[in-house]
Structures are given as C-alpha cells and as structure tokens.
Phi, psi and omega in degrees: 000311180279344167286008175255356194267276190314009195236313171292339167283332168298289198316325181281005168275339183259349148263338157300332179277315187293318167308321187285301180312340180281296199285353170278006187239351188282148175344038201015312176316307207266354159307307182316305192303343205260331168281313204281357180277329174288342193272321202296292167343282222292336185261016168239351154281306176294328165317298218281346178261308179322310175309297184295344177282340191271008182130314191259129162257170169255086143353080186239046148270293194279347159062023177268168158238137150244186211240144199267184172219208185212153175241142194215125167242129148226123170255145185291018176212155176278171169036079158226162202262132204236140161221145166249109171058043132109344175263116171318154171219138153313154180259122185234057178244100172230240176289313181285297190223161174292309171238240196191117156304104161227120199278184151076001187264101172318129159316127145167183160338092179256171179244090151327116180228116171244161180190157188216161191281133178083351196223161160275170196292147166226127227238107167219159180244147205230096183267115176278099169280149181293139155077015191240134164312051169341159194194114153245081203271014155221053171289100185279097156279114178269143183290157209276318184258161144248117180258115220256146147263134200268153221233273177175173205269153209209162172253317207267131171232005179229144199286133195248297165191160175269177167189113195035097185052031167055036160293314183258125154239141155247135213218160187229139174279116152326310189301323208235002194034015172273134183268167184215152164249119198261131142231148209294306156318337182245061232250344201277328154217191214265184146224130175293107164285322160346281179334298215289340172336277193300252180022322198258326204206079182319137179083000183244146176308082181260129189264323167206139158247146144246180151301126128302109210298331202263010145244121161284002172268342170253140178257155156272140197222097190247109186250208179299319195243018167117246232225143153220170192227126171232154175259083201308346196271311193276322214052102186204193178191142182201155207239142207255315214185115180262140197158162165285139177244158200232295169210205199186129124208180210266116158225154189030255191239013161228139203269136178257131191215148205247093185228143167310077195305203178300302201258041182063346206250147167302154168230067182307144197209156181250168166214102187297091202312312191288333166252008181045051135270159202232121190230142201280090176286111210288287182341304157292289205299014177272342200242033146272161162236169221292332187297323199304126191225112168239149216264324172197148204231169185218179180184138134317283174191207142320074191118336223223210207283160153222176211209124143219183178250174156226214197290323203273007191043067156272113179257157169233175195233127186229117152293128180261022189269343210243312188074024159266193190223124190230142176302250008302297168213174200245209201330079166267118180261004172183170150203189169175136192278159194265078200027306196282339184060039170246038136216186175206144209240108135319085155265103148306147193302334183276350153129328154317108197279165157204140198268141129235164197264108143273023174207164194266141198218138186209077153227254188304305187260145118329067187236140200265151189280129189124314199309178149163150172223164202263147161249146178233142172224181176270130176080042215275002192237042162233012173277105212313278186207174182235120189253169168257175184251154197315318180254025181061359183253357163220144177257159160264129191258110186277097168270179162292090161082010145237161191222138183243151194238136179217120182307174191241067178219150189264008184267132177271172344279167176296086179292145212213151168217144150280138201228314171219161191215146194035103177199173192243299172187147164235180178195116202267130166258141196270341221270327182243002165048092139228126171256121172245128178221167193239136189201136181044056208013062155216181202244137167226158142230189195237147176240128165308286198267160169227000000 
C-alpha cells in the first residue's frame, strides 16, 4: 500500500516538471502572445464591467452603446399594476418607500399603464433620457363607480360655503335668494339664516355670507354698507368696515376686499377678522389707475401674490414683497390660486384653462417661474367653473350638471376622469377628499380617494 502511494507520487512530480520544461522551452513569441491576449481580455472585461456599472448599455435596435435612464411612479393608491411598453413591473410602494423605480431603461419613447381592479385607468407616454429620472409622482387613480350618500335634505340647493370637512354648511334657494344653514349635528333640520338675520337687525340686506373660519357660529356679512359680523349665538349684528364694496375674498382669517372711495376710485384693503382691524394697501392702490375697474380679486394668503381682473377680463398679477404689478393674460374669465399658492390656474373666455407658475415647480413637469401651459379639453367653451384638488396638480372642471378631475400636465396623454353627473351644484372638501352635491333637495356626498 505504501509502495503504490509513493510510485504515484513520484510520476506526479515527474510530470509537473515536464511541464513546467515544455513552457521554459516554449517560444518568446508565443509566450509574448499569450500574455498580451490575457491584458486584452482582461481591459475589455474590466471596460465592459466599468461601463455597465456607469450605466451604459448596448442598444441593440440602434447597434448603439447609450447611457440608461429611469422612470419613478407613485401612485395615489398601493398595489397597482404598472406595465411599459407592454412589460409588467412590481409595485414596490409601500411602508419604505412610496413609490416605484424602474431602472435600467434606453433612451427612448416608453407607453406608460398603471391600473387597479376598481379604478379607472391612467395613461401617460414618457421620453427617457440618458442618466435622467422620468417622474410620475401623481398618478390620480379614479374609482370607475361612486356610491353618493345621502347626507341629508336641504331647502337651499346652491352651496354658498363650507366650514371644516362640512360639518358646517351654508347653502341659497336660488328662487327665493333666501339662504339656510345645514348642520351636521342637527342633520334632521335646515335653519333660515336670512330669517335669524333680520331677527338680530330689522332691515338687513344680505348681499353676500361666509364662516367666519375659526367660529362656525360667526358670519361674514357684505351689505350696502360695507362689512358686518353676525352672531348666531349672541344674535347680534356688528359692523366690521364701512364702504361701498365691489367685490371680496376670503383666505384663513383675512378678508382682501375691493371698495369705492369718496372720490371713485377703488381701494383694495385687508381686513383682519381676529383684531377687526382694516389696513389699506398703499403699495397696490398707487399702480391702479384711475381708468382700472376690478371686477374680482384673489390672495395666496397673508403677505403673498394678488390676482385680480378688471372690465377689460385683463388679469394682473402684484407681489407685495417687490410691490410689482404685472399684466399677465388677456381675456380672462375667472381664476384661482392653487393650495401651495405656487400657480394660479385661468379660464379664458373661449374656454382654454391655462397654469401659470408663479414660482419654479420640478415635480411631474419642470417649470420656470413665468412658464405656463394650456389645457384645452372638449366642449371647452361650457365650462362652468374650476375648483384646484388637494394637491395643486389637478382641478376640477364644472360642465352643465357634469364635473371632471383633469391632471396638470403637458405630457401626453391628458387624464381626464369623469367624476359625477346629474348634480345641481357641488363643493369639493379636501379635509376628507369629498364632493357634496345637492340634487333633488338633498345634500349627497361622495369619497374621491377610498
């Protein structure tokens, strides 16, 4: 046994040496060749792992190498279903991260499909650039049905205002222009504020109310003679600002308000609900001219942009940090600034929404401050009116007795959902993503998002 161990252990030493004597005898050249084919290998493998880690693929419709890119989806619901150009992707949006990367992509054209069981669909096409991030960060999936609840019965069919997640309503019988106050705690019946009006103040006029917001027991009151605060509680009636007023509105606890002087001329002025005080703003009311008559005004909030229109649908735009005044767009039939107060959302008279950024926004879209761009939708000269949605990238579009949810983008295609149909009027709450609309004197809503 051990003389057959040792006789094999020899022959393999006496063939590792003839081997070793074949490559000392072999040839310089080819020694040379053998090496310089291993360096060859070796710098066209480490290129090709270098490359690929930096990114760069082989094209192989275009027989090209580019450099990939990415696409990033978040969608406003979990587990939906994503495909690109006809290839499924997992949905990896959960507790860790929101939405969903898919790497690894050639320049070029992609077809975007996200879709869920329950919801409609949404579409967008996508041009992928080297080393660049596509970005859909607001995919709105709408449920394809809605099951409206009934709220409770109402006299009043057009919404006047709301007051926190519509617990609180106020709503006007158009026929009789008398208004009521629906409350939620009390849901079995309506109460005439008109009535409770007069009752605190024989003789008085109401031309336009709101909530006060931070008391639902207090109104805002705009009569003949300017500004009053009535107390449903006290029954009480209190004169907030005196003037002719042209027009008004409201954000969080201060009113911007549009009045007549002495002399004719407009004045824009703030009014503070919490020290009821009234302050003039010198700044704007030195650039109106005297020719200028404006017909509805706006605010970002306290301190921030103002919008207003005049006779000629001319909207101007006035900063008060800088204190210009700037023209903007011409034959404006409404506007309205956007929750974040970085756009101000246009219907032109002919029907044509149009954005503008007043400030630079590098989300779904890229826009420089000043940009904008236009929606044109169908049946574009019956649109009613516009509300924005909760997250400033989509509105709602008010036809005759239909309402549309329409995304803000200039990539096609344009999503558009139908959202209700046979309504009277509605009002949409962000604080609950709800729409309460009024039909056949009752109050129903609806939940957007479920």
């Amino acid at each position: 046994m051990l003389f057959c161990t040792t006789i094999k252990a020899i022959g393999a030493r006496n063939e590792a040496i003839r081997q070793v004597r074949e490559f000392e005898i072999m040839p310089h050249r080819t020694r040379l060749i053998l090496f310089y084919t291993f360096v060859l290998i070796f710098l066209i493998a480490g290129t090709g792992v270098l490359l690929y880690s930096s990114g760069w693929r082989i094209d192989l419709e275009t027989k090209t190498i580019q450099k990939i890119g990415a696409i990033y989806i978040k969608a406003n619901v979990r587990d939906v279903t994503i495909k690109i150009n006809d290839k499924l992707y997992e949905d990896e949006a959960g507790i860790i991260q929101s939405g969903t990367l898919i790497s690894n992509l050639l320049p070029k054209i992609y077809r975007v499909e996200i879709t869920k069981e329950g919801y409609q669909p949404y579409y967008k096409t996508l041009t992928v650039k080297p080393s660049v991030v596509e970005e859909i960060l607001n995919a709105q999936l709408i449920p394809e049905v809605f099951e409206p609840t009934v709220i409770a019965p109402t006299k009043g069919m057009q919404f006047v205002d709301t007051h926190q997640a519509a617990n609180k309503m106020i709503l006007q019988d158009t026929r009789t222009g008398i208004y009521y106050l629906y409350d939620k705690a009390n849901a079995s019946s309506t109460t005439n504020l008109t009535m409770a009006v007069t009752n605190a103040q024989r003789g008085q006029k109401i031309r336009k109310i709101a909530f006060v917001p931070f008391k639902p027991t207090q109104f805002i009151i705009e009569d003949s003679v300017g500004f009053k605060l009535f107390d449903s509680e006290k029954k009480s009636i209190e004169s907030l600002a005196k003037g002719s007023v042209v027009t008004w509105n409201m954000k969080d606890s201060t009113i911007l308000s549009v009045q007549t002087n002495k002399e004719h001329r407009q004045e824009v002025s703030s009014l503070n609900l919490i020290f009821k005080t009234q302050t003039a703003l010198d700044g704007l009311n030195k650039q109106i001219a005297t020719t200028t008559y404006i017909t509805a005004i706006g605010t970002t909030g306290s301190g921030g942009a103002i919008a207003f229109t005049d006779v000629k649908n001319g909207l101007f735009l006035f900063t008060p940090k800088t204190e210009v005044l700037t023209r903007i767009a011409e034959g404006v039939k409404s506007f309205t600034f956007s929750p974040d107060g970085k756009k101000l959302a246009i219907v032109q008279q002919n029907g044509t929404i149009t954005i503008q950024f007043i400030e630079a926004f590098n989300g779904d879209i890229r826009k420089k401050e000043g940009d904008s761009i236009s929606i044109t939708l169908a049946q574009k000269e019956l649109i009613h009116s516009i509300q924005w949605y909760a997250d400033s990238y989509h509105l709602f579009v008010e036809y005759p007795n239909e309402l549309f949810l329409t995304e803000l983008d200039d990539r096609k295609p344009l999503n558009v959902f139908n959202v209700l149909t046979g309504f009277t009027d509605y009002r949409y709450i962000a604080e609950n993503s709800s729409i309460y609309f009024t039909n056949e004197k009752y109050i129903h809503s609806i939940q957007i998002e479920k």
